[in-house]
DOKE-226978 format. One line per 8 residues: number of its first residue (from 0); their letters; for each residue x, y, z of N, C-alpha, C, O. Coordinates in nm, 4 decimals, padded with zeros to 6 digits. Atoms other than C-alpha are relative to their C-alpha. Layout:
! DOKE-226978
NUM> A> X,Y,Z,X,Y,Z,X,Y,Z,X,Y,Z  ...;
This chain:
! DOKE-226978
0> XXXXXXXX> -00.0103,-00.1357,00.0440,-02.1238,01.0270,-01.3136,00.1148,00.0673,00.0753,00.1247,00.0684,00.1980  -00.1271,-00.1367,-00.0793,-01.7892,01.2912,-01.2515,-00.0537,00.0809,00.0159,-00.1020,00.1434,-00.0785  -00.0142,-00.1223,-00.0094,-01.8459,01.5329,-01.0936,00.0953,00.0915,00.0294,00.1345,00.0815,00.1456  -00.0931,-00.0902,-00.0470,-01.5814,01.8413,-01.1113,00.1141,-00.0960,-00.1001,00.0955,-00.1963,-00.1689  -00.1300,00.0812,00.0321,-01.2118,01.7477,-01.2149,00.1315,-00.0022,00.0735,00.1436,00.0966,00.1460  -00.0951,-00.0095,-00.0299,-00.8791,01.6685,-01.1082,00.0813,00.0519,-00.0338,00.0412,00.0507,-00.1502  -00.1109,-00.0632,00.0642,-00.5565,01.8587,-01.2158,00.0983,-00.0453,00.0188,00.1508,-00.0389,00.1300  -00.1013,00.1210,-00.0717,-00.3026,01.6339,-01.2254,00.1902,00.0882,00.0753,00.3074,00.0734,00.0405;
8> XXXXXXXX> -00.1002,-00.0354,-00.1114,-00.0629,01.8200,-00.9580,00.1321,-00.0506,00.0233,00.2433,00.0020,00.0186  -00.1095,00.0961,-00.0229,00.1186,01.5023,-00.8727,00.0429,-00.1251,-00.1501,-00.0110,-00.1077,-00.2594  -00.0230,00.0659,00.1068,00.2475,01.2379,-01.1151,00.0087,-00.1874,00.0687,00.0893,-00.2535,00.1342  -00.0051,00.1408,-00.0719,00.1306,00.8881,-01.0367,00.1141,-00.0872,-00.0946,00.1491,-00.1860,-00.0301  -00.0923,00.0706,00.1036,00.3894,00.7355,-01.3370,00.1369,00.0714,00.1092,00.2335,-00.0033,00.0939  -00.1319,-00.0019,-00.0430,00.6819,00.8841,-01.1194,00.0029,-00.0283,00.1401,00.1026,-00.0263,00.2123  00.0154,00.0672,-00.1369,00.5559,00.7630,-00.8112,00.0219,-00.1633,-00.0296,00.1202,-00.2306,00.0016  -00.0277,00.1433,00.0448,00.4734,00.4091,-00.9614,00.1839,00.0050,-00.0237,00.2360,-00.0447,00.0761;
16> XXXXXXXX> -00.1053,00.0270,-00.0190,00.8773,00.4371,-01.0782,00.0768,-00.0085,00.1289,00.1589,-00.0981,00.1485  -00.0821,00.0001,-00.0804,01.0045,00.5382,-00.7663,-00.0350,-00.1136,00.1102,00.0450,-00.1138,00.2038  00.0775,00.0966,-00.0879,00.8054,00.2470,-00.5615,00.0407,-00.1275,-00.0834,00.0759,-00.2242,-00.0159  -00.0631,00.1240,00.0639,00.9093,-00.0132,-00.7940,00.1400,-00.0228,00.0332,00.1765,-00.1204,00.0988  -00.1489,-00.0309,-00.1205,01.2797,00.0878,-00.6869,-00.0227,-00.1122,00.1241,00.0551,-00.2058,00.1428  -00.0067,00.0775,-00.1272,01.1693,-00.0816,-00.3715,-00.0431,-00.1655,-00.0121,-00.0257,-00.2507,00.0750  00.0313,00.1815,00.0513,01.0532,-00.4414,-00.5263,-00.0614,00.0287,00.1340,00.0045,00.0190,00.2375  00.1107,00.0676,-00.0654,00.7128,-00.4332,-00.3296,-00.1207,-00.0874,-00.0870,-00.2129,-00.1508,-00.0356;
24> XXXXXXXX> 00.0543,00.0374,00.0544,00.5583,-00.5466,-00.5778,-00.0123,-00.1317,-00.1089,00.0286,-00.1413,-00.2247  00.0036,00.0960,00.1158,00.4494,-00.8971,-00.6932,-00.0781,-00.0117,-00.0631,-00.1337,00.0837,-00.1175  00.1041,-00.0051,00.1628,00.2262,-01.0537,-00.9391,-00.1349,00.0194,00.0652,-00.2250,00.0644,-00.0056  00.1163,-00.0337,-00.0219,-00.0462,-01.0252,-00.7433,-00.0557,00.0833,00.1161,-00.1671,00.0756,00.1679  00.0115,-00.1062,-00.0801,00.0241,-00.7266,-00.5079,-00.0336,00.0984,-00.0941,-00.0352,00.0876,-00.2168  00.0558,-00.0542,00.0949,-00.1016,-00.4420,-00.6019,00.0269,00.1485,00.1077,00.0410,00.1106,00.2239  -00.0556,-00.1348,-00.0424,-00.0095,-00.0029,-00.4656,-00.1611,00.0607,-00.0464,-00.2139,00.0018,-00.1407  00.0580,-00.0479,-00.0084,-00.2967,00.2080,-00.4463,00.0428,00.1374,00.0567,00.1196,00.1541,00.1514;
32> XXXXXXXX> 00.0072,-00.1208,-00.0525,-00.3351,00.5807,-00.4246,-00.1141,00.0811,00.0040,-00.1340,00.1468,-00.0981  00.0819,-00.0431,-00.0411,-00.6640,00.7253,-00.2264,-00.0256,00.1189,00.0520,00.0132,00.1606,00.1611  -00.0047,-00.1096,-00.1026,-00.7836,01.0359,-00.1898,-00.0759,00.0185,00.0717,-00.1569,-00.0687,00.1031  00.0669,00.0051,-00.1074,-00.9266,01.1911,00.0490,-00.1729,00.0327,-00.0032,-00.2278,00.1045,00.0804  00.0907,00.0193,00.0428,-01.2437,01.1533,-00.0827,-00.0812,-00.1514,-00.0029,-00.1889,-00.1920,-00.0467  -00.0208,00.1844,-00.0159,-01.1882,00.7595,00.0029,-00.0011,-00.0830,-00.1571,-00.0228,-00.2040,-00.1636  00.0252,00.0663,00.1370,-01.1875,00.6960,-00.4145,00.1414,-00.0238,-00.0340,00.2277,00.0370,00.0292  -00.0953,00.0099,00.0248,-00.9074,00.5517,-00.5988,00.0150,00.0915,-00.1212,-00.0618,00.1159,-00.2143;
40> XXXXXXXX> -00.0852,-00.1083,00.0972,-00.6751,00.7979,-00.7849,00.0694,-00.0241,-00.1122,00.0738,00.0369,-00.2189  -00.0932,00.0558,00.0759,-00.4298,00.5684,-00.9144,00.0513,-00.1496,00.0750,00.0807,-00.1786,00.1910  -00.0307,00.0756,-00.0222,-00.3537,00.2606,-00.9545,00.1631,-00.0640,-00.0189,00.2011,-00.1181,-00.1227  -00.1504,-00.0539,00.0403,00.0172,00.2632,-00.9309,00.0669,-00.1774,-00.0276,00.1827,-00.2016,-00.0615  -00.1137,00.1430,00.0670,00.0927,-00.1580,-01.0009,-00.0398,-00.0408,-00.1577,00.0192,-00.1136,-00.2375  00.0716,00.0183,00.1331,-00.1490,-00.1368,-01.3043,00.1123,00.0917,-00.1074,00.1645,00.2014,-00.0880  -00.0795,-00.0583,00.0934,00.0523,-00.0671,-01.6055,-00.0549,00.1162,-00.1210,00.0048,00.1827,-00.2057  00.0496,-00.1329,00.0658,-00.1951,00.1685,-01.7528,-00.0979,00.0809,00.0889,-00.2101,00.0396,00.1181;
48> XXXXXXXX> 00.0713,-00.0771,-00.0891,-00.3101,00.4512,-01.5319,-00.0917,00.0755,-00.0627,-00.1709,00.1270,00.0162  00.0769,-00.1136,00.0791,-00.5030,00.6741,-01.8248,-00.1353,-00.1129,-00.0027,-00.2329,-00.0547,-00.0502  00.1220,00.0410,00.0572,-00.7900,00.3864,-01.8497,-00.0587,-00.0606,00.1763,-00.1231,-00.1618,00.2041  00.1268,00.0934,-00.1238,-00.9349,00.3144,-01.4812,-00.0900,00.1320,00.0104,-00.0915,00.2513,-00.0202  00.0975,-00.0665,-00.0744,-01.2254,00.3732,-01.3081,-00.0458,00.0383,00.1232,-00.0018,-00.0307,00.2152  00.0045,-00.0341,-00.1392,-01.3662,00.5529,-01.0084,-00.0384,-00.1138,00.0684,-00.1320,-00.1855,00.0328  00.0436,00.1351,-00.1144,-01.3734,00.2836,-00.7206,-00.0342,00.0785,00.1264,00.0399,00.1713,00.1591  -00.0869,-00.0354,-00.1272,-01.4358,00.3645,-00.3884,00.0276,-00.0697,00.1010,-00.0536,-00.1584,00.1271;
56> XXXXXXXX> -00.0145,00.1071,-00.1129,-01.2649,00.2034,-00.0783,00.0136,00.0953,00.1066,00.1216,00.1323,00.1526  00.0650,-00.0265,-00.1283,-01.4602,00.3738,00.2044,-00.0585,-00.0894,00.0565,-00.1336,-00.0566,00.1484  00.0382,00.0890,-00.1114,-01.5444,00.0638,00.3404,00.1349,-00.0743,00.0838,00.1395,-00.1503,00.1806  -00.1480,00.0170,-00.0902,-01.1827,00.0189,00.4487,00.0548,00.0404,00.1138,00.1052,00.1527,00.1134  -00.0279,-00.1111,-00.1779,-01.0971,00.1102,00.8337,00.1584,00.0192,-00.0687,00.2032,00.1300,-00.0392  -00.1624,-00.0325,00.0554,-00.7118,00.1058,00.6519,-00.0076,00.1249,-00.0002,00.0138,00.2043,00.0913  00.0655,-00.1366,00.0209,-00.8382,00.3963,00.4512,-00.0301,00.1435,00.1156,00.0100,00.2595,00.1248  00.0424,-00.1047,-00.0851,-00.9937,00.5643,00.7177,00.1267,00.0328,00.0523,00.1972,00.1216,00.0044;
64> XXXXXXXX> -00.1335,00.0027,-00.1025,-00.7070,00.5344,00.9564,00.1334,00.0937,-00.0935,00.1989,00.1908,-00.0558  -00.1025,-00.1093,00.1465,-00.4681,00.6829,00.6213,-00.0199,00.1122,00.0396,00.0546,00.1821,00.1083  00.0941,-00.1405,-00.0008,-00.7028,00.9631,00.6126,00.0189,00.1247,00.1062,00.0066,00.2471,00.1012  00.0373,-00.0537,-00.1732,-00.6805,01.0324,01.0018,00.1631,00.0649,00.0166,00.2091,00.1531,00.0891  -00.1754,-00.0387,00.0017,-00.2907,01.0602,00.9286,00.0579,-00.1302,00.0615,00.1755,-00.1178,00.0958  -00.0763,00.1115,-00.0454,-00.2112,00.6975,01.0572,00.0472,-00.0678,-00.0806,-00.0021,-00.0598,-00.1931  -00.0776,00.1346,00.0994,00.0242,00.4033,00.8985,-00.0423,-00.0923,00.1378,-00.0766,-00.0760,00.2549  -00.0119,00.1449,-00.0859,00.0223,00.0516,01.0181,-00.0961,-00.0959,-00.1231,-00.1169,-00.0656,-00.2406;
72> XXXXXXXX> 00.0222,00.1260,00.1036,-00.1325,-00.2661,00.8507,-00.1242,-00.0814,00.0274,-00.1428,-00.0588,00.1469  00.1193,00.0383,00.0007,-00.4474,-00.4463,00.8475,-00.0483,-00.1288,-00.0659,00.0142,-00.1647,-00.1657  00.0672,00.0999,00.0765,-00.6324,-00.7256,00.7333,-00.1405,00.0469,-00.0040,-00.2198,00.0931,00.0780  00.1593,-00.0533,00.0883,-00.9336,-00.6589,00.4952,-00.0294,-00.0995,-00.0446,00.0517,-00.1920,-00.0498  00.0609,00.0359,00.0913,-01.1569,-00.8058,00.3110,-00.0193,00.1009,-00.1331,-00.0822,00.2067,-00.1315  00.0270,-00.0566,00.1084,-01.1416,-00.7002,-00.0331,-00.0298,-00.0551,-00.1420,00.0695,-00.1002,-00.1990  00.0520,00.0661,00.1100,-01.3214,-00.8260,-00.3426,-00.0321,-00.1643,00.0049,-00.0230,-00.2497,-00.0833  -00.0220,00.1683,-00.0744,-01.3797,-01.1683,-00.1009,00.0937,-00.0327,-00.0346,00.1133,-00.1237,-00.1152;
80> XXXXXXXX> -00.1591,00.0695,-00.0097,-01.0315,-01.1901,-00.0620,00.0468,00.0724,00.1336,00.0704,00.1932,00.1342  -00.0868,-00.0218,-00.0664,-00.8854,-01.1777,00.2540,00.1268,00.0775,-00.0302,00.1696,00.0342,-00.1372  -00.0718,-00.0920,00.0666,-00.6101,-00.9155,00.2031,00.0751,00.0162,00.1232,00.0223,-00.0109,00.2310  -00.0332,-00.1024,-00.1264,-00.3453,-00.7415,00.4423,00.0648,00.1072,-00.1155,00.1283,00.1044,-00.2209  -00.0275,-00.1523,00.0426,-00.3078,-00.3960,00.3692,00.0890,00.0670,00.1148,00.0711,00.0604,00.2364  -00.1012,-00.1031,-00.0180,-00.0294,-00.1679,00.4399,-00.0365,00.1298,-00.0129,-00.0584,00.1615,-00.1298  00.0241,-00.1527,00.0337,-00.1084,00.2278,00.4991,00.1014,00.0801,00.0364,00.1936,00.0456,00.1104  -00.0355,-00.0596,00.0010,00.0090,00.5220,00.4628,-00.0362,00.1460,00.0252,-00.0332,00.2002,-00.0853;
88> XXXXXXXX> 00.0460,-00.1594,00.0566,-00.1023,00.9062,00.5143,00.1085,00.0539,-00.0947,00.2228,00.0818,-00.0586  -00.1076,-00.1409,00.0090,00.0479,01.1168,00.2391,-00.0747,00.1461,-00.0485,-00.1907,00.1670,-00.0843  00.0673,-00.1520,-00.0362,-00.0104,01.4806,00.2370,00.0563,00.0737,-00.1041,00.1698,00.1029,-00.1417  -00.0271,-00.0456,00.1417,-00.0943,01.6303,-00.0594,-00.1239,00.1624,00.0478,-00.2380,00.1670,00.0938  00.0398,-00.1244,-00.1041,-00.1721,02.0100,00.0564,-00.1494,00.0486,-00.1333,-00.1428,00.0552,-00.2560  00.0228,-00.0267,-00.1469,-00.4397,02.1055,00.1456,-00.0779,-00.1714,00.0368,-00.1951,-00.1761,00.0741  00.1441,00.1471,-00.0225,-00.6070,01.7025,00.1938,00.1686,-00.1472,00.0317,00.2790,-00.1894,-00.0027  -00.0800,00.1357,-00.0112,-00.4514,01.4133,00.3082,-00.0498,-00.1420,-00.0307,-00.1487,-00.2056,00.0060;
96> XXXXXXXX> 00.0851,00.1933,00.0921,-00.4778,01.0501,00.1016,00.0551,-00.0885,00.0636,00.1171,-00.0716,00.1686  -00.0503,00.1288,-00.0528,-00.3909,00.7199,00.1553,00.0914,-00.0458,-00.0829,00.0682,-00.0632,-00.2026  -00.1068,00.1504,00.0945,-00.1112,00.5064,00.0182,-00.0145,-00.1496,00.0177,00.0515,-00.1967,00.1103  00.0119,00.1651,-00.0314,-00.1973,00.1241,00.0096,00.0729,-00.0675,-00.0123,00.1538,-00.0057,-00.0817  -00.0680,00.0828,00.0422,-00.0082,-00.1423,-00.0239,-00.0952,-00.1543,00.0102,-00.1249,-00.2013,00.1200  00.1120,00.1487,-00.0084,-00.2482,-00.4997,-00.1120,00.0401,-00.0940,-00.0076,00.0609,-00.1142,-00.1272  -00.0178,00.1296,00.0303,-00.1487,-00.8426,-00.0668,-00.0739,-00.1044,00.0532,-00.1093,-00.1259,00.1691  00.1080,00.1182,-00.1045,-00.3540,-01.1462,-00.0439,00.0441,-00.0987,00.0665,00.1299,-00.1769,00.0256;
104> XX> -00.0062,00.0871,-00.1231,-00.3760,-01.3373,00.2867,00.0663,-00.1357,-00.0091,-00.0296,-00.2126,-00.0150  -00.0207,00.1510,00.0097,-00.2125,-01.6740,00.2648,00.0121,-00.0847,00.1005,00.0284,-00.2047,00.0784;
């Protein structure tokens, strides 16, 4: 169940462009944008952002650490996959989210 709504403020389609610019992304990396609510917002490597669903990754110390206003990198477990994650705080006024970056462990 939603409760409340979002207003889309920011534009995850011109974020996804401008992050592709940087070729982080391979076939099975994947950009995340969390707010501070620890749910995902947008999935910025997925090529259609109008059809996901609420996830949340509050079991992520990444996350947290985003949240807190820290970057740096991590190894997770995510979906039993070993993962290292890349964070980010960005600050979207008045709340601060996370930026992910996901690639699995090899």
């Amino acid at each position: 169940m939603v409760v409340g709504y979002w207003v889309g403020i920011i534009n995850p389609a011109g974020i996804k462009d401008d992050l592709s610019r940087l070729d982080l992304l391979g076939q099975s990396n994947k950009i995340l944008l969390i707010d501070h609510n620890e749910t995902q917002v947008a999935d910025l490597s997925s090529a259609d952002n109008q059809n996901q669903s609420l996830k949340s990754y509050s079991q992520l110390q990444s996350v947290k650490n985003a949240l807190n206003g820290k970057s740096g990198s991590a190894l997770e477990m995510i979906d039993n996959v070993v993962t290292s994650v890349f964070y980010y705080p960005v600050y979207i006024h008045p709340h601060t989210w996370a930026l992910l970056l996901l690639q699995p462990f090899e």
